[in-house]
N, C-alpha and C positions, 0 to 999 in steps of 0.2 A: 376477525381473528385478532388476539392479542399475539405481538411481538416481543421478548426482550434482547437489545442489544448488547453486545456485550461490548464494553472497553468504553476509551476518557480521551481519544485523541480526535484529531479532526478529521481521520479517514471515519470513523464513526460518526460522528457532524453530519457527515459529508453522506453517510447511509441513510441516519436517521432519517435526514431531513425529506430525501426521497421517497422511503419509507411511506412516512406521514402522509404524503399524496397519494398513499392507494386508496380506491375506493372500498378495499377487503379489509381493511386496517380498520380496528375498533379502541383498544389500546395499544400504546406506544410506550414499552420499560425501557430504562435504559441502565444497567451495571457496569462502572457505577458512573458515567457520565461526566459530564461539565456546563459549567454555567451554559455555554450557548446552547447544547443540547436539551436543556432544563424549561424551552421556551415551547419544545416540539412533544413531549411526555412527559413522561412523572421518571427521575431519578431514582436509584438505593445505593448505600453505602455498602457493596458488597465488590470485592475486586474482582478482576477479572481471572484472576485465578484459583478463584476458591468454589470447587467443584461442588463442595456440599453444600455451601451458600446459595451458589447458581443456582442449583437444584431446588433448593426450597422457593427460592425466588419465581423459579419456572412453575411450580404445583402452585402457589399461593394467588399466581394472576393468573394459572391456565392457561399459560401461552400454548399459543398453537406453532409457534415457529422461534427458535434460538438464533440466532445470528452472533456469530465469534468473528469478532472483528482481527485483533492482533494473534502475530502467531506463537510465542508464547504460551498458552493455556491450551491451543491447538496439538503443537509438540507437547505438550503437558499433559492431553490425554483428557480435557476435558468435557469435548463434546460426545468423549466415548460414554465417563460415566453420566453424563444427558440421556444418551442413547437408551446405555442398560436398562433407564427406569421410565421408557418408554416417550422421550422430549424429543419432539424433529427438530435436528439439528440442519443449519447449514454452513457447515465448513467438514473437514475432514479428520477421518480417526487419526489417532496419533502415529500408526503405522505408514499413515497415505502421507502424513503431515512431514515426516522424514524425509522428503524430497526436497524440504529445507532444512529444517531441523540436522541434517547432516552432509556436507560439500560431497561426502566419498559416496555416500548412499545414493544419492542423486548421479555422481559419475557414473556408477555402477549400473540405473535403471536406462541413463542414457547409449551406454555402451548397448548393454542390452534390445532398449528401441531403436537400435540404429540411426539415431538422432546427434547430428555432426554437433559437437560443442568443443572447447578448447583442450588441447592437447595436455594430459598430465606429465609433469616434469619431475625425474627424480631425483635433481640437484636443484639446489637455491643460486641459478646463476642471471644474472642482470642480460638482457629485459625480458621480465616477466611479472607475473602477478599472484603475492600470497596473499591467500584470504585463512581466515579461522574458519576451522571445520561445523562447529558447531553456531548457534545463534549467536548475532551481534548487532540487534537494532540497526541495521542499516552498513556498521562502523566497521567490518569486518575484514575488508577487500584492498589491498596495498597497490598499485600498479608502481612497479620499480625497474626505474631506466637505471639510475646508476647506483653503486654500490652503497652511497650512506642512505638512499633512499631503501635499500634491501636490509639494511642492519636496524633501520627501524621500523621498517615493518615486522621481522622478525621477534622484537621485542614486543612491540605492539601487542601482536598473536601470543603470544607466552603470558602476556597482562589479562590479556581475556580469559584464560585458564586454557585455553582449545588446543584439539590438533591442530594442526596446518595442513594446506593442501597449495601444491605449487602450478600453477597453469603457465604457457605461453603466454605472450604477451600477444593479443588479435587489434588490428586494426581497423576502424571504420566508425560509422555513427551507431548509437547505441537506441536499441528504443525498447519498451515495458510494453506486452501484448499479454491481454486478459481473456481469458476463455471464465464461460460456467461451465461447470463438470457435474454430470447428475447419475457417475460410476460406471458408465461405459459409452455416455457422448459428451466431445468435448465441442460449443457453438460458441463461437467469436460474439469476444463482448465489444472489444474496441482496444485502442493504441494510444500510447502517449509517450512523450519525449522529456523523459524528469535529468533533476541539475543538481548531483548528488555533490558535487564538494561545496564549502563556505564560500569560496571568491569569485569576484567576478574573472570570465576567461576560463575556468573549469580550475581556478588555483585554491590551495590549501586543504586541510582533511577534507575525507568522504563525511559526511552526516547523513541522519537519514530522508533528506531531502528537501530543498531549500525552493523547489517552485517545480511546473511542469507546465505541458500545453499540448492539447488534442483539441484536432486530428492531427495527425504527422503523414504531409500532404506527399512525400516522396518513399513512402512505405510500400504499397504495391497492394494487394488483396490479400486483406487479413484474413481472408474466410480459410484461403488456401492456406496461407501459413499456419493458420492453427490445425489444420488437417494434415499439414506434415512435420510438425512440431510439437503440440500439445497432443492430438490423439493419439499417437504410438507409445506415448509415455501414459495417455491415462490407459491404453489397452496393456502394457507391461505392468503397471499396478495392479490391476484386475487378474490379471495372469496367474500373479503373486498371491492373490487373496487379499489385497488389501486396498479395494476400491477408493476412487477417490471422488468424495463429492464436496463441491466448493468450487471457489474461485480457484483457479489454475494460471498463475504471473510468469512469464517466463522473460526475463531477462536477454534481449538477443544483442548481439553484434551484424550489423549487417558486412558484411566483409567483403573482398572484391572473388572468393569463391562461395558467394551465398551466404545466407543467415548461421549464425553458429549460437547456440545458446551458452550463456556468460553462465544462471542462475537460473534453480527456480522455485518460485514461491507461492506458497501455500495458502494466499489471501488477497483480498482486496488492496492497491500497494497504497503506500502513502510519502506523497501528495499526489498520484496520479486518479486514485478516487475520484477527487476529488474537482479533476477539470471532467472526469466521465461521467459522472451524475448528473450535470446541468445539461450532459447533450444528451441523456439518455430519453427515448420517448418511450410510452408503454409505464406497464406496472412492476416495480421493481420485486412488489413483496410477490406477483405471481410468477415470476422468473425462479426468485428461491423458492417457494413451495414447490415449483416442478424440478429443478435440482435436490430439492431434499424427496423428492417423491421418486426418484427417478425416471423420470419423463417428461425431461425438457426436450422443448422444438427443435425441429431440423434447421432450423432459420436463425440467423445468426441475429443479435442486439438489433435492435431499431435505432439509428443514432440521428441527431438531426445536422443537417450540414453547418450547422452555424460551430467555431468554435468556441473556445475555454481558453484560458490560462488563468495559471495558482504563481504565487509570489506568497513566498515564507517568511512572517516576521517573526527573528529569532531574537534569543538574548544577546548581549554583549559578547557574552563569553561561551558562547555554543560553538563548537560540541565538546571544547574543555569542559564549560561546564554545563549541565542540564537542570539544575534547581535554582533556576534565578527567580523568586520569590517576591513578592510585597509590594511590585513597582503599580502603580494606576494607571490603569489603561484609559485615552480617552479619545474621542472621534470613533466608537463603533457605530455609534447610529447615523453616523453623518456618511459614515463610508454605505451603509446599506440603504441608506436614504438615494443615495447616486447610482443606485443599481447594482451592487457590487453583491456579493455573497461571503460572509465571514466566517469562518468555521472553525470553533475554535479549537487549541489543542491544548495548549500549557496554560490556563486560567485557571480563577478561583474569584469566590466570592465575598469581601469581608464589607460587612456594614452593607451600604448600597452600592461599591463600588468595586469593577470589576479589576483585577490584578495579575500578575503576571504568576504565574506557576508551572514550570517547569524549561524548558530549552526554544523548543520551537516553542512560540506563543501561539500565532494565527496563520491562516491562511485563509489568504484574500484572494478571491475569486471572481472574474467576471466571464463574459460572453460576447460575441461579436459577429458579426459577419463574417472576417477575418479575423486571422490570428493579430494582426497588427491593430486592428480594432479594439481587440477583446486584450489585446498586452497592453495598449494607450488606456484602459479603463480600469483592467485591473491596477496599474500603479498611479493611478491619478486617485484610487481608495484606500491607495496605501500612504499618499500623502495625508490624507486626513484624518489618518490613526497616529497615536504617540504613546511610548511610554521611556523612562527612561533607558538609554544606550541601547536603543532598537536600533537591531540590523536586518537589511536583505540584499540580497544580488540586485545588481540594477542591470543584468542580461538573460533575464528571464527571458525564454522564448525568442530573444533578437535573432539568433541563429537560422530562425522558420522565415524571416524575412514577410511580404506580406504574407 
């Protein structure tokens, strides 16, 4: 079977690369890619949201399967027009895809599934949490204790163009639990615990994600949370007429009256991809064909006990800035050389040598027994990469303790 990927980040790396290991995999596209990616297929300079491009891309190789990695082109309705012209998609229509694409629309279908999430607030009063209604790369969600904290989140949200939507403030540990959805079963993929602001300690803006680490040993049984989290919300899409097939992310708060969900999203998350790949056993490209077919297993993901952890190497100036440009990357082979997994996200290729293009750069990944294994290796790989005024957390993961 020919696959093409869509998107240029390292949640897409992070597919690919799995991908490439199925034994059903004949070619490997990817639209439009990045240098690292470039090593596991064959690239094209077509973006990821250009439906008519896609399209011609998909007849031209015969793909047998589309994979829409960001969501973006998702809410944009792209794997619809795949659909119309007859392309198995796997991600979701643009109507299913609104369960990110919009904070309220999503309140709405939760209310509706009877699925406990956080309380809507009809005042902006301190502490609470405004996020932007519509898409925001990761950047959209303020938590605000005190009042200058609430005045610029406010601003913030106005900058984005969006509505707003104001939540309570929930308290407890946060974790990202992945379902495949094949439009009317939702099977547990696996869990991970991602480190969405810049600083060490959980200080300074949210980004779209600066490291993660799975398993998340104090979670309890995902199978059942996704049966009472994820399935009432893909059986109230279906309800609706507008099935959902894809990855299904839900964003939870574990609180001390149970699970509440914060978000939910539409796609594979990023950086948490990206520690779930390396534990994933099985075929991933026959996972999606039975989501896109719909008739995926009753059986939840295969994972192996060993874990992950991802450490994000960002620009200097992320998430101020996201186009930090032209710096030389160097130590990628030395890092993969030591067992690590590179995946890249904001690179480019000039001459022979690899650069930096765009906020996050890489994500460096390793594997372990433990978490504390697999945390000691993956930043022992991040020692050995450089480019100028690279930054990461240096508490990735510490929290899981071994």
């Amino acid at each position: 079977m020919n696959v093409v990927v869509v998107g240029s980040g390292a949640r897409e790396h992070a597919l690919a690369w799995r991908l490439a290991q199925s034994p059903r995999l004949d070619e490997l596209h990817i639209a439009p890619g990045n240098p690292g990616i470039a090593s596991l297929g064959t690239c094209h300079p077509v973006r990821a949201d250009d439906a008519d491009g896609l399209l011609d891309l998909a007849l031209t190789v015969e793909a047998g399967l589309v994979v829409i990695g960001p969501e973006g082109p998702l809410v944009a309705g792209v794997g619809d027009h795949l659909r119309q012209s007859g392309i198995k998609v796997f991600g979701p229509s643009a109507e299913a895809a609104r369960i990110e694409g919009s904070k309220t629309f999503a309140k709405d279908v939760l209310r509706a599934a009877g699925v406990p999430t956080a309380e809507s607030l009809a005042v902006a009063r301190v502490p609470c949490v405004v996020k932007a209604d519509g898409l925001a790369s990761g950047k959209g969600v303020f938590v605000c204790r005190t009042h200058d904290e609430l005045e610029e989140a406010l601003r913030a949200v106005q900058a984005f163009g969006s509505e707003l939507v104001i939540e309570e403030l929930l308290d407890g540990p946060e974790v990202s639990l992945f379902a495949l959805v094949d439009g009317h079963r939702a099977v547990a993929l696996g869990a991970a615990q991602d480190f969405k602001r810049i600083g060490d300690g959980d200080t300074g803006p949210n980004t779209g994600g600066m490291g993660a680490y799975s398993p998340v040993p104090w979670l309890g049984d995902a199978r059942q949370l996704v049966a009472d989290i994820h399935q009432p919300v893909v059986d109230e899409l279906a309800r609706r007429g507008s099935p959902f097939v894809g990855c299904l992310f839900a964003g939870l708060m574990m609180t001390g009256h149970g699970p509440k969900v914060l978000e939910f999203n539409a796609r594979f998350g990023d950086p948490e991809t990206q520690v779930l790949m390396p534990r994933l056993r099985g075929d991933l490209l026959e996972l999606l064909v039975a989501a896109s077919d719909h008739n995926l297993p009753d059986e939840p993901a295969d994972l192996t006990s060993d874990a992950a952890v991802t450490v994000v190497l960002a620009a200097p100036d992320y998430p101020t800035n996201s186009s930090y440009t032209g710096a030389p990357i160097t130590g990628l082979d030395a890092a993969e050389a030591a067992g690590a997994l590179v995946f890249h996200a904001g690179t480019a290729v000039r001459g022979d040598t690899v650069v930096t293009n765009g906020g996050r750069i890489l994500s460096v990944t390793a594997t372990g027994t433990s978490i504390a294994e697999a945390r000691d290796r993956a930043y022992g790989a991040v020692d050995l990469i450089a480019f100028d005024g690279a930054r990461c957390r240096s508490d990735i993961a510490a929290v899981a303790g071994a």
